[in-house]
C-alpha positions in Angstrom: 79.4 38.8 93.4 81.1 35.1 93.2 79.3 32.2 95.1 82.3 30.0 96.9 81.8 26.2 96.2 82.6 23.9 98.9 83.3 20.3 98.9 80.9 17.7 100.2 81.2 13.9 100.8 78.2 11.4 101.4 77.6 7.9 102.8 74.7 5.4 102.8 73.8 4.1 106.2 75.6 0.4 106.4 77.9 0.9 103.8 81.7 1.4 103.6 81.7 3.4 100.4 82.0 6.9 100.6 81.1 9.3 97.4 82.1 12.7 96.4 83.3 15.2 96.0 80.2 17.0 95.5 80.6 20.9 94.9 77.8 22.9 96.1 77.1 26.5 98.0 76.0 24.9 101.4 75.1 21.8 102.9 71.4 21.7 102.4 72.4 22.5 98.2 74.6 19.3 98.5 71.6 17.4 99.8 69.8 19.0 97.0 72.0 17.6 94.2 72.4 13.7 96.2 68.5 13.9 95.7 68.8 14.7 92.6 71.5 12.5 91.6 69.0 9.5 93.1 66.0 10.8 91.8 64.2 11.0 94.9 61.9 13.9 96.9 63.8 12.9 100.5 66.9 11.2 101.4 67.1 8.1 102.3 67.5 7.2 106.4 71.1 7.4 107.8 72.7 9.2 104.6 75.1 10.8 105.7 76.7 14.0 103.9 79.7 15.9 105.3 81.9 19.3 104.3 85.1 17.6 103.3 87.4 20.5 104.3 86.3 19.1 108.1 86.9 15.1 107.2 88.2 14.3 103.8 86.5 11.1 102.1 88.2 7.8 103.1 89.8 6.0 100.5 89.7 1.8 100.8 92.0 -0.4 99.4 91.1 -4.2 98.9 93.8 -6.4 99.8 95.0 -8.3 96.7 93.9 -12.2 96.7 96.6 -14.5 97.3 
């Protein structure tokens, strides 16, 4: 049997930037691998972590200086 991967996205509370993607089997997996990626036992308040096939990540752009 084949496990289907999905694509997750995740955002600190109070910050613009957005990461990802993150491939994991569900959404408590993708928490599982942030944690990991942080090295920390529980995430921190207000992260936010999303499937991106329901909101894709948001890409900034940084006006050039004039």
């Amino acid at each position: 049997m084949r496990i289907s991967f999905r694509s997750y996205g995740y955002k600190f509370s109070g910050y613009f930037m957005e990461y990802g993607p993150l491939e994991a089997e569900s959404l408590d997996a993708a928490k599982a691998q942030i944690r990991k990626r942080l090295g920390v036992t529980r995430l921190p308040l207000g992260v936010q972590v999303w499937d991106l096939a329901e909101r894709p990540l948001t890409r900034w752009r940084v006006a050039a200086a004039s």
